[in-house]
N, C-alpha and C positions, 0 to 999 in steps of 0.2 A: 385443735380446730379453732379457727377465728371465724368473726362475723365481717363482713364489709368495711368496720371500723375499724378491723384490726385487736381488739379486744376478745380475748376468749373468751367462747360460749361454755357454760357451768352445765355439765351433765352428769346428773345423780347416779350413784355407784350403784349399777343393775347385778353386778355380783358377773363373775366369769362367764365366757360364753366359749363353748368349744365349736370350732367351725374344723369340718372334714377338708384335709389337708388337699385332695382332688378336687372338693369343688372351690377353694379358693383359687387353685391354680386355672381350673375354669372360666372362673370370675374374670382371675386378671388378663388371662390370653383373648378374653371376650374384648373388652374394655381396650386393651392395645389395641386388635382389631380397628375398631370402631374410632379409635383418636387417629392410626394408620389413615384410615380412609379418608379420613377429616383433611390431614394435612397433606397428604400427596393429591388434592385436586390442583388441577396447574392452572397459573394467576396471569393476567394480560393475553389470555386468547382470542380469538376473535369471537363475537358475540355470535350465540346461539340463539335461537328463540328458547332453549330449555336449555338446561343442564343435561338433563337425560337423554333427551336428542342427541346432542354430542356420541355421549356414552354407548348409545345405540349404534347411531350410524358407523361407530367405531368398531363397533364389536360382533354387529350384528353377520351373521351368515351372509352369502351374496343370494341363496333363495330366500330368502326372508323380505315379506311384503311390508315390515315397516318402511318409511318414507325417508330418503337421503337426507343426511346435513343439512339443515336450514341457516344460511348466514342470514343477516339483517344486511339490505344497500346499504350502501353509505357512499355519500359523493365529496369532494372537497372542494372547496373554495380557489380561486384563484389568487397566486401571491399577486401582490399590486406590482410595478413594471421597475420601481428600485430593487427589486430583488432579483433582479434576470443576471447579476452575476453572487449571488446568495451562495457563502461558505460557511458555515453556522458555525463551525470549529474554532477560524478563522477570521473574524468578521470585524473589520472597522468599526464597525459602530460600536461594537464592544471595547474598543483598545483604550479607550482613554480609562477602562478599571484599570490596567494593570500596568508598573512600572515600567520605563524606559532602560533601566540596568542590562544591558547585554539583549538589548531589545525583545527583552522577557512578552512584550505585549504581542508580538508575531508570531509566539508560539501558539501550539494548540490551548485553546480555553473553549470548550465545549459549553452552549447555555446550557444552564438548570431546566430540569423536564416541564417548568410550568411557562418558558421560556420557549416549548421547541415550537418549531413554523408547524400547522398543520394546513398546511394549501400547495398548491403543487406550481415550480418555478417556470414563470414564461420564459420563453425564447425571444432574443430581442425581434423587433420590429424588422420585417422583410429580413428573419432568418431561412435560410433555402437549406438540406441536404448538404455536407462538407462536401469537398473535389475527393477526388477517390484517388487512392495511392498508386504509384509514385510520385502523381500530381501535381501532389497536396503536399510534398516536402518544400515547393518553392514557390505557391501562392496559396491564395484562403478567400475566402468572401471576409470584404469588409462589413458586412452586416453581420456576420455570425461574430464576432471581436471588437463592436465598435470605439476601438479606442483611439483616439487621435492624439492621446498627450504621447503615448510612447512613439508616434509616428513624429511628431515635432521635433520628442527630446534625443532620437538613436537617430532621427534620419543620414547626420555626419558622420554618422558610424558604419552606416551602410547595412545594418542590421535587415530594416525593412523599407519599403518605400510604398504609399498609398498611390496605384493609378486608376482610375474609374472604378468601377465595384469591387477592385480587389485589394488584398494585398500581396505583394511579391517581396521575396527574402533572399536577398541577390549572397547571401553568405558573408556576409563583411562583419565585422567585430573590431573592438578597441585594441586586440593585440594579434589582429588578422586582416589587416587593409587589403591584401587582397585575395582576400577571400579564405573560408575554413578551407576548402579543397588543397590548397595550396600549405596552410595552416600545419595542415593531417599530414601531407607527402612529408614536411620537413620534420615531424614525429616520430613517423614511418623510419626515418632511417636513421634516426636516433634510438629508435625502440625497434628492433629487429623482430620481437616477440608482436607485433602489432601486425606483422605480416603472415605468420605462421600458424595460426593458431591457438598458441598459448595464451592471450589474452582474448578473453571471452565477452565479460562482465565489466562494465563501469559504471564509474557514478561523477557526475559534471555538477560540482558546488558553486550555486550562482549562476544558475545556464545561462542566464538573458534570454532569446525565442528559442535555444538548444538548438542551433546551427551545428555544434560540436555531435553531440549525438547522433545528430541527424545523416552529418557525412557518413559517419564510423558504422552505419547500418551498414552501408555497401561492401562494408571490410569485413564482414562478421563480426564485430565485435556492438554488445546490447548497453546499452546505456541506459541508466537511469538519470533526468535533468532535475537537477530539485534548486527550487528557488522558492522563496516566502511570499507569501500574498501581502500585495503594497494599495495602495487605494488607486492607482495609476497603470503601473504598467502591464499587468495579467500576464508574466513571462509563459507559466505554468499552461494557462488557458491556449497562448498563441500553439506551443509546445504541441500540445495535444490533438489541437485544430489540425495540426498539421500533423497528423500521426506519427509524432515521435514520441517514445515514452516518458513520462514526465511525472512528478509530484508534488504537492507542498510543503514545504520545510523548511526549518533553518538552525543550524548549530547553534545554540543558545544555551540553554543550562538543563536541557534533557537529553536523553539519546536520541539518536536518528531511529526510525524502525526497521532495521536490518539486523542482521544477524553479525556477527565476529566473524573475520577471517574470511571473506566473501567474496569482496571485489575484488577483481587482479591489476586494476588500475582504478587512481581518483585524479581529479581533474580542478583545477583553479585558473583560470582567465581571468586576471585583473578584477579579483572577486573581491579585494579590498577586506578581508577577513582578517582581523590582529592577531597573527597567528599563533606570535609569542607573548600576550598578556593571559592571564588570572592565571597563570601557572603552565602558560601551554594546553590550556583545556580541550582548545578547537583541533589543536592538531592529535591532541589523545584520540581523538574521536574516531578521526581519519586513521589512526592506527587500530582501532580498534577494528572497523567493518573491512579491514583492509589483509587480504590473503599474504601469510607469511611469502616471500619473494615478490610482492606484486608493487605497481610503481605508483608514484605520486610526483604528477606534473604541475609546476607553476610557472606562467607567464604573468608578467608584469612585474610592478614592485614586489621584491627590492629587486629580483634580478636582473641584472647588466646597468646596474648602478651607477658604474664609471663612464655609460653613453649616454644613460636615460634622465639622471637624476634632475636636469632642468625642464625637463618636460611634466616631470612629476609634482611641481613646485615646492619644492623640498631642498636641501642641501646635500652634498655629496658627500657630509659625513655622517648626516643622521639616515643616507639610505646605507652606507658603509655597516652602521653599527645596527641595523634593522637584517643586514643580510648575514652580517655575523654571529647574531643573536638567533636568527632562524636555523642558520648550521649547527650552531652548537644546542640547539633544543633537539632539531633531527637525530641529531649523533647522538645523546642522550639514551631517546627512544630506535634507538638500531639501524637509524637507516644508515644507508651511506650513501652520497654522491655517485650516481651513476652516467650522467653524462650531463654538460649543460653548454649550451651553444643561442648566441647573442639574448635574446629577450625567454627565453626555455629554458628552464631547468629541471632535469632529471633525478629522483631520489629512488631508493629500491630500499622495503622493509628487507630485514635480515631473517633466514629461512633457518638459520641456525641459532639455539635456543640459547647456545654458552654466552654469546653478547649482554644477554640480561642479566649474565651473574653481578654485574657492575651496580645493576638498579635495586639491590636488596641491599645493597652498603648503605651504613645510617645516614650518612650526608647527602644521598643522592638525590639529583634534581630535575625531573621529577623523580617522585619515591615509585618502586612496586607496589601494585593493589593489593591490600592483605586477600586470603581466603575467600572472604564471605561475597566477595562481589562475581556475579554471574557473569560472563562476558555476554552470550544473548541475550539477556534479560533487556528489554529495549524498551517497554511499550509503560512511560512513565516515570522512564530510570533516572534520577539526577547522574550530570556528567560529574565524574569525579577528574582530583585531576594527580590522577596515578596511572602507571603505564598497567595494564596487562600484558600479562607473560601469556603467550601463544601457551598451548598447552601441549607436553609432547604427541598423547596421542591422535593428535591431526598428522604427524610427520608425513604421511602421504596425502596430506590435502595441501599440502604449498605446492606455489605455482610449478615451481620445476615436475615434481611428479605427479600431477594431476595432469588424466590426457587432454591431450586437443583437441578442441573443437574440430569436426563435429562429434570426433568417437566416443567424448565424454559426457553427451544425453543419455546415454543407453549404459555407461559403466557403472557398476557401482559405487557410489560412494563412500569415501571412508567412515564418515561421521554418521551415516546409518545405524550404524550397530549404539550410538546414546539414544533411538529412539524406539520406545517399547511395543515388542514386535516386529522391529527392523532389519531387514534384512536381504540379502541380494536376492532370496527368490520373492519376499513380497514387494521389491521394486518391478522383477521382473514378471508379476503376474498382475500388478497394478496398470501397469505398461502395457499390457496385452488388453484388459478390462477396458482400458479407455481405447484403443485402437477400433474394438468392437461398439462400442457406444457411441465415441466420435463416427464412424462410417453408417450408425443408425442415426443419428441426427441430420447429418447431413442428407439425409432423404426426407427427413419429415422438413430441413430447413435449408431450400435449396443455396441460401444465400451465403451457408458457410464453408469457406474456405474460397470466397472467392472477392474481387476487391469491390464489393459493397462492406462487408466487414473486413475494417483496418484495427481500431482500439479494443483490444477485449479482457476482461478481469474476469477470474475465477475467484468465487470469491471465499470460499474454503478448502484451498487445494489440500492434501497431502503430499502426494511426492511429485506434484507437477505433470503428473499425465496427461491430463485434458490438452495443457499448453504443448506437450511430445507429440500427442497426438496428432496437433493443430500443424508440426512444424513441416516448412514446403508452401503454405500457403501468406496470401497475402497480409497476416496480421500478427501482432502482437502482444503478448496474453502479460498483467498483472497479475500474480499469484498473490493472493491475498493468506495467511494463517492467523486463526484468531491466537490472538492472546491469551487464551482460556484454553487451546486445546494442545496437542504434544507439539516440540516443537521441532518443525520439519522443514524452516526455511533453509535451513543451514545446506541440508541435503538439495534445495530446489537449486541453490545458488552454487551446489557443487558440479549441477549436470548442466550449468551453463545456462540459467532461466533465471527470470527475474523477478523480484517479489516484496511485499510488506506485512509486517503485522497489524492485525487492525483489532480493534473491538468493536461488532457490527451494534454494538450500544448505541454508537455514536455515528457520527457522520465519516466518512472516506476523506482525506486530506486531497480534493482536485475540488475545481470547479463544475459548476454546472454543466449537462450538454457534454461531455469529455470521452464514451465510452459509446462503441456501438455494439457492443454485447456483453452481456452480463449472463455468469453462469454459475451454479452453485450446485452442490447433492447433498442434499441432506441438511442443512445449514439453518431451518426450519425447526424442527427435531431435534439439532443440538443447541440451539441459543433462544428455544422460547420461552426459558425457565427463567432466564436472563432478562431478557429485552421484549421490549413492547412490538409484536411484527408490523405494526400500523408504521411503525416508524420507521424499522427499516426497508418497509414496502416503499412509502415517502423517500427514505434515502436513495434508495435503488430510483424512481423513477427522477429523481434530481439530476444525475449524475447519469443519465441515459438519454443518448444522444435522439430527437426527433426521429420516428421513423425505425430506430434501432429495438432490436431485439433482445429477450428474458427465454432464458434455458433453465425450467426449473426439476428439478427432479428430487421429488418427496412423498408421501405417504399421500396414499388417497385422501385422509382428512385434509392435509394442506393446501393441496392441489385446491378441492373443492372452494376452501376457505378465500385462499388468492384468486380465483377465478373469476369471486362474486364480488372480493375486494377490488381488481383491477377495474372494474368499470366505472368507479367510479375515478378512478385516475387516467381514464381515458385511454386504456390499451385494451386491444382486441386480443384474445385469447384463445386456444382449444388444447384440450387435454387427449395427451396421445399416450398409447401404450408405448413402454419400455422395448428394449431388441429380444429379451426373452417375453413380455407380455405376463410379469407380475402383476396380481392383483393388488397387492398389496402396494406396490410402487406405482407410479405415474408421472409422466414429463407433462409440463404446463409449457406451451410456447405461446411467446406472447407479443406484442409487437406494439411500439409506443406510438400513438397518433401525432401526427406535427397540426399544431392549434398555435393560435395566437391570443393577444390578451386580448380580453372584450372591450379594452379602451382602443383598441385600435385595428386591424385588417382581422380576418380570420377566414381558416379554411376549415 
């Protein structure tokens, strides 16, 4: 035994002492007990007037006359009017910490907690309600966006054009003068698979306002646009204004947040990404999120080198050795040339595994990833720059044998059986579970499924229910999976839905104002041990469109706790029983007020 100084305390020899072997064991199962209680109290809840209070309201009987959960108000401050397009992850103002090398400073860098905003983000000045879809794919309020430098610098390009309070996005692009629509037809009959169903999922690197996306809705087929947040042009924001699916990102020196083997097509427009430098890293990438047999499209440089190269201002032998260089990295990593016609080029990952035997040979370039590297492991992963080997037992999740759209929302997928407890009857009883709970929601919230709600995130799915549930109606669901729980993107992106990992630690990679509903079950419950809820109460109401709606469904404690918390964040609230009417469970619906900053108009 030591004293505080560390020095042992001298105790005089009292002679043996026999202690009864029962009541020690007593002792110590006491004393565990009692350290037990100590440390499983849970830390960053929302403030009680008691400790005990909590513990009661929690535990207590439903006839029991002690008095319900008591939270403490609390109201927040308003951010000041530079932060109305506020990405904390993401943020200018932080970029000059971090290197330029492979534009490392665009990636995610979340502030330190004594750093986070605690005030809630205005909407700009004379922000109105978005246009409701299908609208909204080819104008927008010039107040909910106001950016004029990207109207200046695309106007040539036909991207957008600003007339009176709007914007209008006539479809035009840098490698589609006239127009995506036209763009897509010539894809279409290059990619045969773009007609039929077999191509479900994509993903558009460098969307610009995701005009590409946007067409490909009408085709069945789901895009995700990801483009990086720049101080100027808000691609991601315009993106989403206009309900097409969208995120923040950029291939840089971490993984994208997707899963392996996902998309059945990726996508490059003159995205000016050096495909073939630090080892081929960017295009690993793309191999990596990318479904064995699924396609990878590039227009512009280098391809059609031999009509384009003066326009590029470049030489027609350094685009020569830039397109030769890009072949022989592809071929490398499997793909092969599937079709390429004037400014288009077509590649198809290889669906057969024997091709990679080449990439385990000691000279090979790139090399194969040793073992230890997860293929979904996404959320933080440095890019490496080694191919992964598809692994056999997906063989029936390449594109060829996975069905088509739409029959494969509702098939099972093969990659279920890696996640614990997966299985084709818990996909098909999950499926059923939300079918009844979406048709109860939709009575207590007449607005869903109908085109007031267009943008919607779930924001701890499991197997994408909620979004199956949703499918028929006018919107489209973000499947969010934390990075902390099983991981069941793989399975979302097999039944043809789209998704991210997040850690609701942190902030969501969009912009402000981007989502007109937000839904979660249980996501309270599982990440309050984690995360502070203050903050992702704060995050949730950022990134919630004026007006729009919170579907929450959680334990009576929660419910109560967010009910008292919303008010001060200016959402109207009421708490509704579940479709069966558990006590123990409860739906909070909630609805975000559209305010203005007190420097200027308000309603």
């Amino acid at each position: 035994m030591k004293n505080k100084d560390g020095k042992p305390i001298y105790q005089p020899d009292k002679g043996p002492r026999v202690v009864p072997l029962a009541t020690l064991l007593i002792v110590l199962c006491g004393f565990s007990f009692y350290l037990g209680g100590i440390f499983s109290c849970e830390k960053n809840q929302f403030e009680a007037k008691d400790a005990n209070d909590v513990a009661r309201a929690v535990s207590v009987p439903k006839e029991s006359t002690v008095s319900p959960l008591q939270i403490k108000s609390v109201t927040f401050a308003e951010c000041s009017s530079e932060y109305q397009d506020y990405t904390p992850c993401t943020d200018p103002r932080r970029w000059r910490k971090y290197g330029l090398h492979r534009l490392t400073f665009m990636e995610r860098h979340c502030p330190p907690a004594f750093e986070r905003k605690e005030c809630l983000v205005p909407p700009p000045d004379g922000y109105k309600p978005p246009i409701k879809w299908p609208k909204s794919r080819d104008e927008c309020w010039y107040r909910n966006v106001p950016y004029d430098w990207i109207n200046k610098q695309k106007s040539n390009q036909n991207w957008l054009r600003k007339q009176g309070e709007k914007f209008f996005f006539p479809g035009g692009g840098t490698m589609f003068p006239k127009g995506v629509g036209h763009y897509v037809d010539i894809m279409q009959e290059m990619i045969p698979e773009l007609r039929d169903g077999t191509i479900r999922t994509a993903i558009d690197t460098g969307c610009g306002v995701a005009s590409w996306g946007g067409d490909l809705l009408d085709r069945g087929v789901l895009t995700v646009s990801l483009a990086p947040r720049d101080n100027h042009e808000a691609q991601v924001q315009f993106a989403l204004e206009r309900g097409i699916p969208a995120i923040l990102g950029i291939i840089s020196t971490q993984r994208l947040p997707f899963p392996s083997n996902s998309f059945d097509m990726a996508h490059c427009s003159r995205c000016l990404i050096p495909w073939t430098e630090f080892g081929g890293i960017y295009l690993l990438e793309i191999h990596r999120i990318l479904r064995p047999g699924g396609f990878w499209v590039l227009s512009g440089p280098p391809v059609n080198y031999e009509n384009r190269w003066r326009g590029w201002n470049t030489t027609i032998e350094e685009q020569r050795s830039d397109y030769e260089k890009l072949q022989d990295l592809l071929t490398s990593m499997c793909f092969k040339l599937y079709v390429k016609k004037d400014d288009i080029a077509v590649w198809r990952k290889s669906s057969d595994n024997s091709c990679y035997n080449r990439v385990s040979e000691p000279d090979a370039y790139p090399p194969k990833c040793d073992d230890s590297v997860e293929p979904d492991q996404a959320w933080y992963t440095p890019l490496r720059s080694c191919v992964i080997v598809p692994t056999p037992k997906i063989k029936n999740s390449v594109l060829e044998s996975i069905p088509k759209w739409p029959e494969r929302l509702h098939a099972t997928p093969e990659r279920i059986s890696s996640v614990p407890g997966g299985s084709a009857s818990a996909l098909k009883h999950d499926d059923s579970k939300w079918k009844v709970r979406v048709k109860h929601y939709k009575k207590l919230l007449p607005a869903m499924g109908t085109d007031e709600i267009r943008n919607v995130m779930d924001m701890n799915t499991v197997y994408g229910g909620f979004a199956a549930a949703l499918m028929g109606s006018p919107s489209w669901v973000m499947n969010v999976v934390s990075s902390y729980a099983p991981n069941t993107l793989p399975v979302v992106y097999d039944r043809g839905l789209i998704g991210a990992y997040h850690d609701w630690c942190e902030a969501f990679s969009t912009y402000p104002r981007t989502y007109d509903l937000l839904h979660f079950d249980g996501l309270f419950t599982a990440e309050s041990h984690r995360c502070d809820m203050k903050y992702v109460l704060l995050e949730m109401d950022r990134i919630l469109r004026p007006k729009g709606y919170v579907v929450m469904r959680e334990s009576a404690y929660f419910v109560d706790a967010v009910a008292s918390i919303a008010k001060g964040m200016r959402w109207s609230c009421r708490k509704e029983n579940t479709e069966y009417d558990v006590e123990k469970e409860k739906l909070l619906i909630c609805q975000k007020k559209l305010w203005y900053s007190s420097n200027g108009s308000s309603r």
